[in-house]
MIZA-324041 format. One record per residue (C-alpha): residue in one letter; x, y, z. Coordinates in Angstrom, 2 decimals. Example, Ala and Ser with C-alpha at 12.3 -4.5 7.8 and 13.67 -1.06 7.14 Angstrom:
// residues 2
FIKOL   resn        c1        c2        c3
FIKOL      a     12.30     -4.50      7.80
FIKOL      s     13.67     -1.06      7.14
END
This chain:
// residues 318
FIKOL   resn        c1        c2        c3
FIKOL      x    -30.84    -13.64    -16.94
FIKOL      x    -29.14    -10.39    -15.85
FIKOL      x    -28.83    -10.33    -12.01
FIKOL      x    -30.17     -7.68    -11.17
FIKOL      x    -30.14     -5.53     -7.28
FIKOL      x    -30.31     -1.92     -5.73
FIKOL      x    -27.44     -3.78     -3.33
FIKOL      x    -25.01     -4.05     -6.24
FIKOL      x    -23.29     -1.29     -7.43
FIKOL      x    -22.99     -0.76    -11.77
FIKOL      x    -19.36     -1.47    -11.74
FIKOL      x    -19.95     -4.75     -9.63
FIKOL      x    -22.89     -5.45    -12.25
FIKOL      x    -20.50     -5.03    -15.05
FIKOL      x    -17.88     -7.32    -13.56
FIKOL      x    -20.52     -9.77    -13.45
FIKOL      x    -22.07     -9.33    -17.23
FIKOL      x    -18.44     -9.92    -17.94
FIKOL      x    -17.53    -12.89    -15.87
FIKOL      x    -20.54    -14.51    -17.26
FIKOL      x    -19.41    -14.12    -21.26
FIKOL      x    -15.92    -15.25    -20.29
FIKOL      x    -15.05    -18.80    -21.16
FIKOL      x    -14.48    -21.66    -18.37
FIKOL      x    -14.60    -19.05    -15.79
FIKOL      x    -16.86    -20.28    -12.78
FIKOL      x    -18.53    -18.73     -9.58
FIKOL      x    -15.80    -20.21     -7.85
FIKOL      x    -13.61    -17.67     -9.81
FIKOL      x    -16.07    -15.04     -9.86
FIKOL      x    -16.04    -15.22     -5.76
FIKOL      x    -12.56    -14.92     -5.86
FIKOL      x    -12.17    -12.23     -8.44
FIKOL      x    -14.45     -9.86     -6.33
FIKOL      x    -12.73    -10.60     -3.24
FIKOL      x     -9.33     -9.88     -4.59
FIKOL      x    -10.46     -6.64     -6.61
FIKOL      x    -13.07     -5.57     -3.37
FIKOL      x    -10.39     -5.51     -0.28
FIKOL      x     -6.87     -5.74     -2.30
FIKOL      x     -5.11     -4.38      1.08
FIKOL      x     -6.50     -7.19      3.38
FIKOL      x     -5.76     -9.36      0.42
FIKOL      x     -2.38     -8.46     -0.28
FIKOL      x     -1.48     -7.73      3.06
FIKOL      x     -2.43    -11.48      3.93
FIKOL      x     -0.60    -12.43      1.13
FIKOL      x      2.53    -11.26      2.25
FIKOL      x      2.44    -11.92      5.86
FIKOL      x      2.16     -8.29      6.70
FIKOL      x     -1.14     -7.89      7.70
FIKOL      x     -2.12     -8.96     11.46
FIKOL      x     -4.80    -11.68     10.98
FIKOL      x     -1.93    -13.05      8.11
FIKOL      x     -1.67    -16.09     10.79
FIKOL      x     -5.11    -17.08     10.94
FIKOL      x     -6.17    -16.25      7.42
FIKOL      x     -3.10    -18.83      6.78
FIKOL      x     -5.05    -21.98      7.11
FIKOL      x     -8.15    -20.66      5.49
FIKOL      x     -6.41    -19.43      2.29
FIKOL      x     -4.52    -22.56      1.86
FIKOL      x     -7.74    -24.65      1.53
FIKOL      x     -8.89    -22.28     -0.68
FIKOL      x     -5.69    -21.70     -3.15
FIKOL      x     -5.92    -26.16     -2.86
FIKOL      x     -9.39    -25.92     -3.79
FIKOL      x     -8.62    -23.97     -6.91
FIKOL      x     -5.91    -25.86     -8.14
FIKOL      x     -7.46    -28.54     -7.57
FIKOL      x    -10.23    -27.82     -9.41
FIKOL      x     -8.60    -26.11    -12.50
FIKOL      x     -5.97    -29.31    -12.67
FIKOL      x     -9.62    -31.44    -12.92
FIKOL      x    -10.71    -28.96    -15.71
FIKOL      x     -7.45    -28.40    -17.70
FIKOL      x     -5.68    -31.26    -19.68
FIKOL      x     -2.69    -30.93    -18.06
FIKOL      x     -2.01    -32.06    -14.12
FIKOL      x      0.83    -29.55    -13.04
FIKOL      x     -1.45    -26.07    -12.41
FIKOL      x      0.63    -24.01    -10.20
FIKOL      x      0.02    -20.85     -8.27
FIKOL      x      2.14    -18.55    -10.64
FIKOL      x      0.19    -20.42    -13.26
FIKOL      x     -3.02    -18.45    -12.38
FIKOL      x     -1.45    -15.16    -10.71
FIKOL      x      1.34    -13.59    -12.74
FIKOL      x      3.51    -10.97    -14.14
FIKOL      x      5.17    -10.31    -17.07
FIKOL      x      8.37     -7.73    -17.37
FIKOL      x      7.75     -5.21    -19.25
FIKOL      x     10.86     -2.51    -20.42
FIKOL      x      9.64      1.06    -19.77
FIKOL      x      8.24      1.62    -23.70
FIKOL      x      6.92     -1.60    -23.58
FIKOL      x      4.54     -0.09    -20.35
FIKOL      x      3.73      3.06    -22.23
FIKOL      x      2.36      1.36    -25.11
FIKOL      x     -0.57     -0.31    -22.34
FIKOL      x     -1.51      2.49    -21.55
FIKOL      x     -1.44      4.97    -24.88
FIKOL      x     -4.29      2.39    -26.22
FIKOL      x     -7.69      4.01    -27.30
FIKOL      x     -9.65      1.17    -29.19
FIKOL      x    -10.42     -2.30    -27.72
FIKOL      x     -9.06     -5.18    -28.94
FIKOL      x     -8.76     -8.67    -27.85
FIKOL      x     -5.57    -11.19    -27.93
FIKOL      x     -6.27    -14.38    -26.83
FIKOL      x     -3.63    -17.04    -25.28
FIKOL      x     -0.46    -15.46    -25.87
FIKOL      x      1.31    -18.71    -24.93
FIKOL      x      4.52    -17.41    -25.62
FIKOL      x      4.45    -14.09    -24.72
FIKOL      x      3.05    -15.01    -21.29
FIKOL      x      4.45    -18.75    -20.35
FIKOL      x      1.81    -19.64    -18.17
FIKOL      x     -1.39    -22.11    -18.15
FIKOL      x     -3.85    -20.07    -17.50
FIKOL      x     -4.69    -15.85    -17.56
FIKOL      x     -2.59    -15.05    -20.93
FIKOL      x     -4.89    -13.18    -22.74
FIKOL      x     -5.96     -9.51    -22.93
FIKOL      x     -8.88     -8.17    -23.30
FIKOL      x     -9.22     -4.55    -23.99
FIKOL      x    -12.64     -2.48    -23.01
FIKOL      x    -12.42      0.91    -22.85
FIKOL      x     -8.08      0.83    -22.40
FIKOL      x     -8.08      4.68    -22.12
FIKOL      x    -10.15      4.14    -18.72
FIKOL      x     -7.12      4.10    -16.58
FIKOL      x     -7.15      4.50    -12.40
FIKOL      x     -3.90      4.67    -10.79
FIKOL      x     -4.46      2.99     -6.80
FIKOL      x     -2.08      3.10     -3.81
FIKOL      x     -0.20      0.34     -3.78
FIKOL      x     -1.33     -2.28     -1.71
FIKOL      x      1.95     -4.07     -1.24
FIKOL      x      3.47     -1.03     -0.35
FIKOL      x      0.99     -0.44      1.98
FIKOL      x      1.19     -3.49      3.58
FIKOL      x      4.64     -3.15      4.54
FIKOL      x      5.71     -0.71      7.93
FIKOL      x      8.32      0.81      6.09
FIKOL      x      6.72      1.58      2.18
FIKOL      x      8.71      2.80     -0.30
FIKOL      x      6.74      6.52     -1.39
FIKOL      x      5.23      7.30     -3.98
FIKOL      x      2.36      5.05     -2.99
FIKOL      x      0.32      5.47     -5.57
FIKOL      x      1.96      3.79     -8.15
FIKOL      x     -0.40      0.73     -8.97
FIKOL      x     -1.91      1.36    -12.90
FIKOL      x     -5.49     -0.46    -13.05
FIKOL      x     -6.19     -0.49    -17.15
FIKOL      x     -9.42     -0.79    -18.61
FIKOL      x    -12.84     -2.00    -17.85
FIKOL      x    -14.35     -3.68    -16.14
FIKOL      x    -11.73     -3.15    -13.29
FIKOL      x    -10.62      0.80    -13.43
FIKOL      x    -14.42      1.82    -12.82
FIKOL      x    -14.68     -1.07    -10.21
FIKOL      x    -11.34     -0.32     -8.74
FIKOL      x    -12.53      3.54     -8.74
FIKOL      x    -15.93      2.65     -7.32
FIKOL      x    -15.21      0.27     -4.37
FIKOL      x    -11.75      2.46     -3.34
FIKOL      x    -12.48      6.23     -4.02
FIKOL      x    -10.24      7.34     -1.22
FIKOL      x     -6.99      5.27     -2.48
FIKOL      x     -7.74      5.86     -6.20
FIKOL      x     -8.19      8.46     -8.86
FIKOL      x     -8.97      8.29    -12.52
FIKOL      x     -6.10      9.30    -14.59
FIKOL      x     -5.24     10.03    -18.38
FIKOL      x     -2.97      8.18    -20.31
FIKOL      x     -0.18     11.01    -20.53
FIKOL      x     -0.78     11.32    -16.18
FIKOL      x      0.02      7.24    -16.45
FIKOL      x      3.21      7.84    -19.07
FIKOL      x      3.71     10.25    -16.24
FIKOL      x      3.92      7.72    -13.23
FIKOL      x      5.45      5.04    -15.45
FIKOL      x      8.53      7.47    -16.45
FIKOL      x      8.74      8.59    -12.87
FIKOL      x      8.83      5.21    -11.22
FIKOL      x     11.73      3.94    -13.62
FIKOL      x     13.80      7.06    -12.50
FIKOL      x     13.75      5.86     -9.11
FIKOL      x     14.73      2.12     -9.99
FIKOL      x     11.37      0.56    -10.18
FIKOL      x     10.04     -2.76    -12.05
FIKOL      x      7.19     -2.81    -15.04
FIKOL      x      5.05     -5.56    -14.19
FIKOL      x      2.14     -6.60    -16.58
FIKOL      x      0.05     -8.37    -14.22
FIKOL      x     -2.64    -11.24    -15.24
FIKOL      x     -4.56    -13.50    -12.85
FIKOL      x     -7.30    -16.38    -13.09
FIKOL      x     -9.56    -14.60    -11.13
FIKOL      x     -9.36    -11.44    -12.68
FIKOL      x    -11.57    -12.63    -15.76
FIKOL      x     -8.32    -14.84    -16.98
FIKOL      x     -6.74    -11.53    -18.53
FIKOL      x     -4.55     -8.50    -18.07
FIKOL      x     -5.65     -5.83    -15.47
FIKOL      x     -2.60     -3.76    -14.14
FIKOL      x      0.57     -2.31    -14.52
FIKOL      x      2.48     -2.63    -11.20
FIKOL      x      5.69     -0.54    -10.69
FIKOL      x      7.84     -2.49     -7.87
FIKOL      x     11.01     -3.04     -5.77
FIKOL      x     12.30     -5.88     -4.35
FIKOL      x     11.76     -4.33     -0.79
FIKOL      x      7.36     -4.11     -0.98
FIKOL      x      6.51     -6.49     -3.41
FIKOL      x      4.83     -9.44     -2.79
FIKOL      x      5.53    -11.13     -6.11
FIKOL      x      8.79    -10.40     -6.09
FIKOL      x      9.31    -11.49     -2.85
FIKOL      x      7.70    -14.69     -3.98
FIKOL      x      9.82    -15.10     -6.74
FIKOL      x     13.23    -15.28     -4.75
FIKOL      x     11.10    -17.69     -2.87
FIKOL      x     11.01    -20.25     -5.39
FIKOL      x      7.12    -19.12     -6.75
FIKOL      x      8.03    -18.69    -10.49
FIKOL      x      5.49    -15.87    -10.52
FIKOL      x      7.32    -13.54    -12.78
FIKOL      x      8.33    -13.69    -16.36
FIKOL      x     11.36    -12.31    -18.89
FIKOL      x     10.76     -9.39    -20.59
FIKOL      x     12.43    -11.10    -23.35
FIKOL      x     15.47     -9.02    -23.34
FIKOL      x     18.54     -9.12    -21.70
FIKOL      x     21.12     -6.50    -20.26
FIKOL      x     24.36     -6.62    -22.38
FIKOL      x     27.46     -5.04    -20.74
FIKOL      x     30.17     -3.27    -23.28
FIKOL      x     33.38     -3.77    -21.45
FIKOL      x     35.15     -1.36    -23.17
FIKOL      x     32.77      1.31    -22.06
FIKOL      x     32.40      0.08    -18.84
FIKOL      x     34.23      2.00    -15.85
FIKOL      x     33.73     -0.43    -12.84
FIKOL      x     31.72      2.57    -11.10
FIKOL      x     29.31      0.19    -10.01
FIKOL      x     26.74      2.81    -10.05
FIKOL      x     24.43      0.43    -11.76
FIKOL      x     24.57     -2.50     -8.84
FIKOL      x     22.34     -0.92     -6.50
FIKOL      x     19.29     -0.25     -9.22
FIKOL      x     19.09     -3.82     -9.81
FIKOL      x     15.60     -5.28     -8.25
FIKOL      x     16.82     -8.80     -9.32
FIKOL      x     20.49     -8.39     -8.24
FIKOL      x     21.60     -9.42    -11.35
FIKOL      x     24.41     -7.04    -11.24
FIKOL      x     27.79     -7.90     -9.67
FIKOL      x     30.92     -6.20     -9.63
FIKOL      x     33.49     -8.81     -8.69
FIKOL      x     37.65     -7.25     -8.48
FIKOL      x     36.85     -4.38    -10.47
FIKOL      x     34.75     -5.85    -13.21
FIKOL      x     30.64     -5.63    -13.56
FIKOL      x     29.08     -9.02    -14.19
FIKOL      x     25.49     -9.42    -15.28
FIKOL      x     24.40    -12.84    -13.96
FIKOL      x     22.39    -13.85    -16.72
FIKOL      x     19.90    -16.08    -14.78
FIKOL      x     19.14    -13.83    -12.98
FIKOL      x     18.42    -10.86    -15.49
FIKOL      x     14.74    -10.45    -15.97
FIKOL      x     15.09     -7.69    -18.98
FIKOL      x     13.60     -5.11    -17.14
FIKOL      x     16.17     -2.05    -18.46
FIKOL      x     16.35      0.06    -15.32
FIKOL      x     19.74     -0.65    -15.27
FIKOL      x     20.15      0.86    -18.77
FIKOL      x     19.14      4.46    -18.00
FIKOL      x     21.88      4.46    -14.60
FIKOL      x     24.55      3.52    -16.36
FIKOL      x     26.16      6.90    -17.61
FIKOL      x     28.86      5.75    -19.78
FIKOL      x     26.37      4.07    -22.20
FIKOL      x     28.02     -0.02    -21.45
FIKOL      x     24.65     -1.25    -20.39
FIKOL      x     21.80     -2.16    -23.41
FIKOL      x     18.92     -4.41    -23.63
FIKOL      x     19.32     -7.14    -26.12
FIKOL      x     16.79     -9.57    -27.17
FIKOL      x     17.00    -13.46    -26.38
FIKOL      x     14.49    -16.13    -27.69
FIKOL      x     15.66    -18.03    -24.57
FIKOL      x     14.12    -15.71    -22.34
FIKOL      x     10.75    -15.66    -23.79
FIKOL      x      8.88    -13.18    -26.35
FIKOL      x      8.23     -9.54    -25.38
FIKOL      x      5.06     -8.13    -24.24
FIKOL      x      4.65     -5.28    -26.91
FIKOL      x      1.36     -4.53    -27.66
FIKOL      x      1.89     -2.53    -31.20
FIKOL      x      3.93     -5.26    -32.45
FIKOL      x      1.79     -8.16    -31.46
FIKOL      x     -1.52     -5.78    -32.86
FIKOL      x      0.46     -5.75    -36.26
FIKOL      x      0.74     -9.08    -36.62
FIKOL      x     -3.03     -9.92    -36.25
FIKOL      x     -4.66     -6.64    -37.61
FIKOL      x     -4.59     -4.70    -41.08
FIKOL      x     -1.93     -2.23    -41.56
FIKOL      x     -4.18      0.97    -41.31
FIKOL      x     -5.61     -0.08    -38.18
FIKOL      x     -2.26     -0.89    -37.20
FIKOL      x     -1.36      2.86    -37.67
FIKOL      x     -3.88      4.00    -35.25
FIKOL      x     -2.02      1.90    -31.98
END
């Protein structure tokens, strides 16, 4: 039976109708999905330690991220469910970003194990992908010192662009796909991360592009924490020395610091190269190029992974 209220707004209704046709995903889930989408700031902000009440929303959010794990390690078959298993993001090179949001027919993928190397929310589910609002960050926000732009943070699809849009009309604004090409182009000038983020909560799918830097970032800051919460684009950076000048221009663009120019010779620490190509477009004497490596994982490219599963006409149309 539809729930139905004069209290609850159509884009809450629609999260709802939604939540309810996807698979394993509970009230428990449901409560957290609307909190997390609903305040994202106090969220995020607690996340990161930023926000004032951080202290004493400590204790309160870990019984409730124990309570979830617990209860998904009860429902999956295996007994390791992690944070980063059910909140994550995937790399994603600059074209690689475009392509999420230059989408105009729905689709669905389910479990891209590979692609996404988590247990759980690895799947995406496309309604309406040309709905796209772009929000103020809420990490950046968080932070005393944000880097600007702000609004930065990609929302794709529904349900959560017309929640997103509904429940923060003051901090968001619908855009079109070109506007988001737009923000996506002008965020890698400046050095930024693609992140394709999925979480449990969020229906168990894709929602968001985030653009990020080391400094604002709460995942990132997680990762170099030890929280695995970030995957491989699947590529690597691959450094010609013969065209390489030891400028060391490219260093500082790094967000993973994977760059290192040690007695006059650049280094890419391989470990610690995530894929994500900024570097690429800094370097001005052409030595730096993203490579693929099966050992870092399988690229999230939407046109190429739609080919595989659809006819070729309809492939012609992504």
């Amino acid at each position: 039976m539809r729930l139905k209220s004069p209290f609850i707004t159509p884009s809450t209704r629609a999260f709802i109708d939604e939540a309810r046709r996807t698979p394993g995903y509970s009230f428990f889930d449901l409560l957290h999905g609307y909190v997390y989408a609903r305040w994202p700031y106090l969220y995020i902000g607690i996340g990161t330690g930023e926000h004032p009440a951080a202290r004493w929303f400590a204790l309160v959010a870990s019984w409730f991220d124990r309570l979830a794990t617990r209860r998904k390690k009860h429902e999956a078959a295996e007994s390791d469910i992690s944070f980063a298993d059910t909140y994550h993001g995937k790399v994603v090179p600059l074209q690689a970003a475009e392509q999420l949001v230059h989408l105009h027919d729905g689709f669905t993928i389910h479990d891209l194990e590979q692609v996404v190397p988590y247990k759980r929310a690895r799947s995406i589910i496309m309604q309406n992908p040309d709905h796209i609002v772009v929000l103020d960050c809420p990490c950046r926000l968080s932070r005393q010192h944000p880097c600007v732009p702000v609004d930065v943070c990609l929302i794709v699809g529904d349900p959560f662009a017309s929640f997103i849009r509904e429940h923060e009309p003051r901090r968001s604004r619908w855009i079109t796909s070109e506007e988001a090409v737009a923000i996506l182009k002008a965020e890698d000038e400046r050095g930024h991360v693609h992140h394709a983020f999925f979480k449990d909560a969020m229906l168990d799918r894709f929602y968001a592009i985030c653009n990020c830097c080391e400094c604002c970032c709460g995942a990132m800051q997680a990762q170099r924490n030890g929280v695995p919460m970030l995957a491989s684009s699947g590529y690597v950076s691959q450094l010609d020395p013969d065209l390489c000048i030891a400028c060391g221009d490219c260093s500082p663009y790094c967000q993973f610091g994977a760059l290192e120019l040690v007695d006059e010779v650049n280094h890419v620490i391989y470990e610690k190269c995530m894929g994500c190509g900024v570097c690429v477009s800094k370097c001005q004497q052409g030595a730096l190029s993203l490579v693929r490596d099966e050992a870092k994982g399988v690229p999230l490219e939407v046109r190429s992974i739609m080919a595989e599963m659809v006819p070729a006409d309809y492939a012609q149309v992504l």
